[in-house]
C-alpha positions in Angstrom: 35.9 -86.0 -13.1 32.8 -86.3 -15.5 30.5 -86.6 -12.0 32.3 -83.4 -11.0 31.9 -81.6 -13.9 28.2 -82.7 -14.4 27.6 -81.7 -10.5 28.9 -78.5 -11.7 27.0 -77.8 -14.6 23.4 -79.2 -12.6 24.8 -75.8 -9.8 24.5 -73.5 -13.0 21.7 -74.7 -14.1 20.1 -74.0 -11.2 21.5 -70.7 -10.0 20.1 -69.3 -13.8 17.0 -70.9 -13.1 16.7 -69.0 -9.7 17.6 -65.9 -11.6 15.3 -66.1 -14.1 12.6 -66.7 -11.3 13.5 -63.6 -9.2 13.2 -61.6 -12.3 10.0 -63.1 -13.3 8.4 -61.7 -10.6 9.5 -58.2 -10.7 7.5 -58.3 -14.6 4.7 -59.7 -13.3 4.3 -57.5 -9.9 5.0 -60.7 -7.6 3.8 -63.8 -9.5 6.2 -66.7 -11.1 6.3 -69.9 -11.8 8.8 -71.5 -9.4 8.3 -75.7 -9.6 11.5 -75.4 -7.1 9.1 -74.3 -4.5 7.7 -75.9 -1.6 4.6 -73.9 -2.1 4.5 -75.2 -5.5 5.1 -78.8 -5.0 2.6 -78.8 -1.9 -0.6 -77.3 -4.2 0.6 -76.5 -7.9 -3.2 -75.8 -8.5 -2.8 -72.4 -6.9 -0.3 -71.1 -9.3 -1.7 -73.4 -12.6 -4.9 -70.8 -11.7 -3.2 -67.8 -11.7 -1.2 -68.2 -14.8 -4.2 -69.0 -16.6 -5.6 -65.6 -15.4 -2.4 -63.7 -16.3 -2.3 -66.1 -19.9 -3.6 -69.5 -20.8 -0.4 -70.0 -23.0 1.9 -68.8 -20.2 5.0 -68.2 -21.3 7.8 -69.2 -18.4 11.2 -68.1 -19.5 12.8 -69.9 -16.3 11.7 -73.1 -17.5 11.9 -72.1 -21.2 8.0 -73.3 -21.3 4.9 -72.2 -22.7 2.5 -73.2 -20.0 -0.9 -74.3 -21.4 -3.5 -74.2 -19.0 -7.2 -73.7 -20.3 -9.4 -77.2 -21.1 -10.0 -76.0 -24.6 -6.1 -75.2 -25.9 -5.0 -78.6 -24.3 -7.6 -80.5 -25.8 -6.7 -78.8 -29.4 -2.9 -78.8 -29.0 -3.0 -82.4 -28.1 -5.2 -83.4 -31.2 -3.7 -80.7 -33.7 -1.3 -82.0 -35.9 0.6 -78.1 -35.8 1.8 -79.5 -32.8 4.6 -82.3 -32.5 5.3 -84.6 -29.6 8.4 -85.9 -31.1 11.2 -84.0 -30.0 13.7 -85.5 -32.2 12.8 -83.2 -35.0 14.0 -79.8 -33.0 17.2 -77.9 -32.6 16.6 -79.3 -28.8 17.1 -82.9 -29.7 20.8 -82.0 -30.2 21.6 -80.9 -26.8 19.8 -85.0 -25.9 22.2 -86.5 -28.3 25.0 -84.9 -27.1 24.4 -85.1 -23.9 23.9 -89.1 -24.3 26.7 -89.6 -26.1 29.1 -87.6 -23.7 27.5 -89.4 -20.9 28.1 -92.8 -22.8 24.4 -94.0 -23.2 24.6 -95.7 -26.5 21.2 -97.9 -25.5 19.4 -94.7 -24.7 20.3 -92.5 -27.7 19.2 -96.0 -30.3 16.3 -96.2 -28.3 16.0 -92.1 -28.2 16.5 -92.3 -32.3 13.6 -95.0 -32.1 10.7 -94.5 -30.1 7.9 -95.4 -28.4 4.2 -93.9 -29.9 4.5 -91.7 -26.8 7.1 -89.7 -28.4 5.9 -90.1 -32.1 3.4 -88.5 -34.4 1.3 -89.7 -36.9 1.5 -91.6 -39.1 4.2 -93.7 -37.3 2.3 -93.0 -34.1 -1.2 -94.9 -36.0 0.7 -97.5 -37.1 2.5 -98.7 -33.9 -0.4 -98.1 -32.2 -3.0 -100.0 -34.1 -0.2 -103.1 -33.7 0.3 -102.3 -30.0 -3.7 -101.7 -29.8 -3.7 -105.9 -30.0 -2.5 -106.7 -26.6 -5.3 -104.2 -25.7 -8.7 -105.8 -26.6 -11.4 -104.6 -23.7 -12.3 -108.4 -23.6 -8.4 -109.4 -22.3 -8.0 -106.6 -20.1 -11.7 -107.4 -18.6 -10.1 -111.1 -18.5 -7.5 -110.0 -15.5 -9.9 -108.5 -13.3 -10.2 -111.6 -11.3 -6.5 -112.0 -11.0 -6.2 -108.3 -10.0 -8.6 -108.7 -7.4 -6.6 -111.4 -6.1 -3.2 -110.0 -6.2 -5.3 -106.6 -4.4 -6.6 -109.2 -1.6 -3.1 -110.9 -1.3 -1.1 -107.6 -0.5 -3.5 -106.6 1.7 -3.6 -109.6 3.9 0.0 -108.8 4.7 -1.6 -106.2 6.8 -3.7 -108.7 9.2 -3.4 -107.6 12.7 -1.4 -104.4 11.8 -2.6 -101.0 13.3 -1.3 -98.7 10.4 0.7 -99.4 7.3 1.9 -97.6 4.6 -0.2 -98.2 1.8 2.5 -97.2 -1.2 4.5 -99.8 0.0 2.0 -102.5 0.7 0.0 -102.2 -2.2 -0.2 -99.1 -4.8 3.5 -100.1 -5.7 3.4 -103.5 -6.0 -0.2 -104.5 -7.7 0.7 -102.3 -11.4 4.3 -104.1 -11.3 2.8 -107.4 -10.3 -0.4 -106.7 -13.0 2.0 -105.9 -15.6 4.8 -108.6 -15.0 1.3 -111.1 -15.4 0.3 -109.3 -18.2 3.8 -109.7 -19.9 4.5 -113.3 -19.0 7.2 -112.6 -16.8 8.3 -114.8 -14.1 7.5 -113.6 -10.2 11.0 -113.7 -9.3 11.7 -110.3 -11.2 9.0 -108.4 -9.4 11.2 -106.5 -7.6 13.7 -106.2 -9.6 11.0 -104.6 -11.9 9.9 -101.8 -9.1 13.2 -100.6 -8.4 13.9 -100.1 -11.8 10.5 -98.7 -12.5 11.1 -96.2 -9.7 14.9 -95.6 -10.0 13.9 -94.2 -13.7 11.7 -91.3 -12.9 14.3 -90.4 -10.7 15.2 -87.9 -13.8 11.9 -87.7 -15.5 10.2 -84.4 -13.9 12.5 -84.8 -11.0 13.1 -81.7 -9.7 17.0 -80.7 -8.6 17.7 -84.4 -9.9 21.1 -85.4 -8.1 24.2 -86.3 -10.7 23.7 -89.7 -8.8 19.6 -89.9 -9.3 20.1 -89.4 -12.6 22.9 -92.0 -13.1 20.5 -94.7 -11.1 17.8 -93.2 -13.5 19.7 -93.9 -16.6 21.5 -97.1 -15.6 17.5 -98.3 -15.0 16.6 -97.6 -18.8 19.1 -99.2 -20.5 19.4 -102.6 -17.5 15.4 -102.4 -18.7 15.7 -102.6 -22.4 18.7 -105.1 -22.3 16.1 -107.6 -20.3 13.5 -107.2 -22.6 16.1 -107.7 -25.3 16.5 -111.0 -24.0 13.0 -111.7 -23.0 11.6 -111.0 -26.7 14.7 -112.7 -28.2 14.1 -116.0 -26.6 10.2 -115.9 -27.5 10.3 -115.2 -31.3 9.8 -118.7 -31.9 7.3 -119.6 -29.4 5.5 -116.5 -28.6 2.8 -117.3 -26.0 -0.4 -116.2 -25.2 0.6 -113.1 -23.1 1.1 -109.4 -24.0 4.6 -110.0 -25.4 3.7 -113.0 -27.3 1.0 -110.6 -28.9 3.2 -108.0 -29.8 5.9 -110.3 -31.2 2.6 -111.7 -33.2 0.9 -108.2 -33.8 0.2 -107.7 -37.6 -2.1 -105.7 -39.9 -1.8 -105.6 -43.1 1.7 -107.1 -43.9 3.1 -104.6 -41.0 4.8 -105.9 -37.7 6.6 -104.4 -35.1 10.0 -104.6 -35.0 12.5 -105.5 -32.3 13.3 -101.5 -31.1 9.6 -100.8 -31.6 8.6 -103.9 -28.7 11.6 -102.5 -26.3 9.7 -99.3 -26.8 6.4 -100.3 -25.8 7.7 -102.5 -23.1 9.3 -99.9 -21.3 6.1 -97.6 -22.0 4.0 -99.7 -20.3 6.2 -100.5 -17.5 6.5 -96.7 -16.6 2.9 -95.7 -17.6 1.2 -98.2 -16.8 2.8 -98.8 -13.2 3.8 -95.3 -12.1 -0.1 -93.7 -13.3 -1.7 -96.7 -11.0 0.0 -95.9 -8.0 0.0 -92.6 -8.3 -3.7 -92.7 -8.9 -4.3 -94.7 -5.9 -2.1 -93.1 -3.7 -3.6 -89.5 -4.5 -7.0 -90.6 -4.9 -7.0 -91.9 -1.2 -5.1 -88.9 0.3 -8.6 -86.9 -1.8 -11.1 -89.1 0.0 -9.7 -89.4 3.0 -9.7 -85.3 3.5 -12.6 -85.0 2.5 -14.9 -87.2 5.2 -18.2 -86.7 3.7 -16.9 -88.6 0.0 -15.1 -90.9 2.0 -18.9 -92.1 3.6 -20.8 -91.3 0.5 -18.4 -94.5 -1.0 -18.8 -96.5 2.1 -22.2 -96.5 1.7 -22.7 -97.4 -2.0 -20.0 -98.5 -4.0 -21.2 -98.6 -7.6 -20.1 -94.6 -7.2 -16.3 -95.8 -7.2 -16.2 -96.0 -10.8 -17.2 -92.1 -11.0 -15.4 -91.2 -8.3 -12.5 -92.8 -9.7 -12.5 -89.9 -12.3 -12.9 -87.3 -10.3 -9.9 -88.5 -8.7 -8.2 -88.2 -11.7 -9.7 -84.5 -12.7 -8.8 -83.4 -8.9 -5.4 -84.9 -8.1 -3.7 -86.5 -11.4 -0.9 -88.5 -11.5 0.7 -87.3 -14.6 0.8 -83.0 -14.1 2.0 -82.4 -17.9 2.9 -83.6 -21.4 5.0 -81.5 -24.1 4.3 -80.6 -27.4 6.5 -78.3 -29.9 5.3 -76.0 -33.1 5.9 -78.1 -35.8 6.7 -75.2 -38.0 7.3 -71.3 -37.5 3.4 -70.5 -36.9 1.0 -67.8 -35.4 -1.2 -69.3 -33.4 -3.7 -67.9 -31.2 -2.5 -64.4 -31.9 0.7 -65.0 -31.2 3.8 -66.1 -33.3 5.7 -69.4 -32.3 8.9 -70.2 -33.7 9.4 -73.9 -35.1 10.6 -76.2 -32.2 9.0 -73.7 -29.1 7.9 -76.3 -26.5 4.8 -75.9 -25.0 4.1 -77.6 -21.5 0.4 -79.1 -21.6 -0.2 -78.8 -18.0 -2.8 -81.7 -17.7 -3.5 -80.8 -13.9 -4.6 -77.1 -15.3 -6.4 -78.3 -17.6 -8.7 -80.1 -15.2 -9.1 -77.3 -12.8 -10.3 -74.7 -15.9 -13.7 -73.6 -14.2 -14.7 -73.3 -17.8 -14.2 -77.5 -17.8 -15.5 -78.2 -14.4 -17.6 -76.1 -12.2 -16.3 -75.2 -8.9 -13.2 -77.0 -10.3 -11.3 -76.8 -6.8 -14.4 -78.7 -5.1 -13.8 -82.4 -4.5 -17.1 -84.5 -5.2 -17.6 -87.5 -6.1 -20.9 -87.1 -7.3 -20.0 -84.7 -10.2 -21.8 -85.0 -13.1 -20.3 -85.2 -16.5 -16.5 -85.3 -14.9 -14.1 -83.5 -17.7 -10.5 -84.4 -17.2 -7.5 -85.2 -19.7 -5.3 -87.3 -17.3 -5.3 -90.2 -19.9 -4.7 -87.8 -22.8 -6.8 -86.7 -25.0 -7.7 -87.7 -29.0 -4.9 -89.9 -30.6 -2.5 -89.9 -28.0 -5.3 -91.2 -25.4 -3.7 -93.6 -23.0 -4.0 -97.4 -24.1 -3.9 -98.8 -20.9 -6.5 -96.3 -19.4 -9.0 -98.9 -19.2 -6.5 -101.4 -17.0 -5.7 -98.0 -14.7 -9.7 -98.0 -13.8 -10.1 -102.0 -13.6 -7.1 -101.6 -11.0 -8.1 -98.5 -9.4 -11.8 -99.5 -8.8 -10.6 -102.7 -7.6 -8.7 -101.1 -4.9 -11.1 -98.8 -3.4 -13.5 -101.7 -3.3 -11.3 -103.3 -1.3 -9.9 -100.8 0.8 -13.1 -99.8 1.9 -14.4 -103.7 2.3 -11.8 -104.2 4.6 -10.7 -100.9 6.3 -14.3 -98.4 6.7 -12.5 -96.6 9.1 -9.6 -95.8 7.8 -7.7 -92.6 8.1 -4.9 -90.5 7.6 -1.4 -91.5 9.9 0.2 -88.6 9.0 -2.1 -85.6 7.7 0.7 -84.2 5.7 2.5 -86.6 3.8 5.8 -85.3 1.4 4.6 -85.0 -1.8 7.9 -85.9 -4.1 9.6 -83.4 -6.3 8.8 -84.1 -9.8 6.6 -81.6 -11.9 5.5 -84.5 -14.7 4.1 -87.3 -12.3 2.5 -86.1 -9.0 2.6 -88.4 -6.2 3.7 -89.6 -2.6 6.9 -92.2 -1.6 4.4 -93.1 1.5 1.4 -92.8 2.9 0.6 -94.2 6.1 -3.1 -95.5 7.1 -4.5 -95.5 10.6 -6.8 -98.8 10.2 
């Protein structure tokens, strides 16, 4: 009955939403923002352009968004402290608590109540981070570059003798989960397990038209994660270790340590983040160069322009699309007046493609000079683990184009999958 009824209410949700759309466009002679649409989920850029001409603060009453596209808001949203990335402090984290309890999610809504400095601002956000900031140092994540270029090698030589492959599967979903699992201390036998869960869970973050039964899978994912590294961090409080968990559990500044919720938190976090950005990054970066035949030989022939061409990877096709932020208070802002709690979607990817950022912002070069993106973030909520992203990333493309300079597309039009937050493919065959 409770599947039933929640099928029911997803219809509704949707049939409003389609509404809302239809009427959307007679206001704006044509134009809405439909993330529903195939048009949409095949080149978003087109529309993130047009609503910046019609308004960089966009204001989508379908999606019940403010849609922030322009280089210069993003960057001062992210970094102005008017703006609040922790939704628990809004009339909206009522419908969340409510909906968690109903749905009997008692592990989500403690770790909702508590968590991770994605969803918190300062001074909570400093704090954690500064501890978190340990199992960070440049010179350990520098340290793994050897082991990541093995782990690269080793997945690829499962392809010896093959004609095509898909490279998702053989490589930009394993090496994060594998990378991380290292990092972590966690034995090899839970690799897997780790990518399904890691998968199942963005079934419902950004999914678009998630299923009642995607979102169960996503959900059941979350809390089977935080119970293991409940019992992971449990059994290592006496004897921490060496790895990234033993430096959390050992983290302190000043008198202040983490505690338990606070390490699920940043477990998880890096799990997600730091395994579904890298293959995302990968997988979209390759699609770039591979349509683009004069990059693709421009990085055959000298490959100390990977590192660079790594960002403009990330400018051109990010994996993460958007973040949120909410008015911390009633406020006027920009001209306009914003009630306390309006969310405001920071759309990363239109950010990037602002020809006020990046000239000819649509153009995909390798060589750009001075590449301005905001795929890690921006100011205090820059990305941690951005630094690991590039090792890994630049790692790859070495490889890939070591082994494979002839490469190419097996299928021209791969299915990009439905989620507005993290932009990406489920495969992506190679001709090799």
């Amino acid at each position: 009955m409770k599947e039933l009824i929640n099928s029911i209410r997803i219809f509704l949700i949707f049939r409003f939403y389609k509404l809302g759309v239809i009427l959307e466009r007679i206001s704006n002679k044509g134009f809405a923002l439909d993330i529903f649409s195939s048009s949409f989920q095949n080149n978003p850029y087109k529309t993130y352009s047009k609503m910046r001409t019609i308004n960089p603060i966009y204001h989508s009453k379908p999606t019940f968004l403010r849609w922030v596209t322009k280089m210069d808001l993003v960057q001062e949203m992210i970094r102005d402290d008017r703006f609040s990335v922790d939704d628990r402090k809004f009339p909206i984290a009522k419908l969340r608590r409510n909906e968690l309890r109903r749905d009997g999610r008692d592990i989500m809504l403690d770790q909702f109540e508590n968590p991770s400095i994605l969803k918190l601002d300062p001074p909570d956000h400093s704090r954690i981070r500064k501890l978190v900031s340990y199992g960070f140092t440049n010179r350990y994540i520098k340290s793994l570059e050897t082991e990541i270029n093995d782990t690269i090698n080793q997945c690829l030589d499962k392809t010896h003798n093959l004609e095509s492959f898909d490279l998702m599967n053989v490589l930009a979903k394993p090496l994060p989960a594998i990378v991380i699992a290292k990092m972590m201390g966690l034995p090899d036998s839970d690799l897997n397990q780790f990518q399904i869960w890691s998968e199942n869970l963005l079934k419902e973050v950004g999914g678009i038209g998630s299923s009642v039964k995607k979102r169960k899978l996503a959900r059941d994912a979350y809390e089977d994660l935080i119970r293991y590294f409940e019992k992971i961090i449990i059994e290592r409080k006496d004897n921490p270790g060496d790895d990234f968990i033993g430096k959390l559990i050992l983290a302190e500044e000043e008198g202040d340590k983490l505690n338990v919720k606070e390490m699920y938190g940043t477990c998880l976090l890096l799990l997600i983040a730091g395994h579904e950005t890298t293959t995302r990054l990968v997988g979209n970066g390759l699609f770039a160069l591979l349509n683009h035949p004069d990059q693709f030989e421009c990085l055959k022939e000298d490959h100390s322009k990977i590192p660079n061409a790594v960002e403009e990877m990330l400018r051109y096709e990010p994996p993460v699309h958007a973040t949120v932020r909410f008015a911390n208070d009633n406020m006027t802002y920009r001209n306009r007046d914003y009630k306390r709690g309006t969310p405001f979607a920071i759309s990363i990817a239109g950010a990037n493609r602002d020809p006020e950022a990046n000239q000819d912002p649509d153009v995909f070069n390798v060589l750009r000079e001075n590449v301005k993106h905001v795929s890690f973030g921006y100011g205090p909520h820059m990305c941690i683990g951005a630094n690991l992203a590039r090792i890994e990333t630049r790692l790859v493309f070495e490889r890939l184009l070591e082994r494979f300079p002839n490469m190419k597309l097996g299928n021209k039009n791969p299915e990009w999958q439905k989620n507005f937050i993290f932009r990406g493919f489920e495969n992506l065959e190679l001709k090799v």
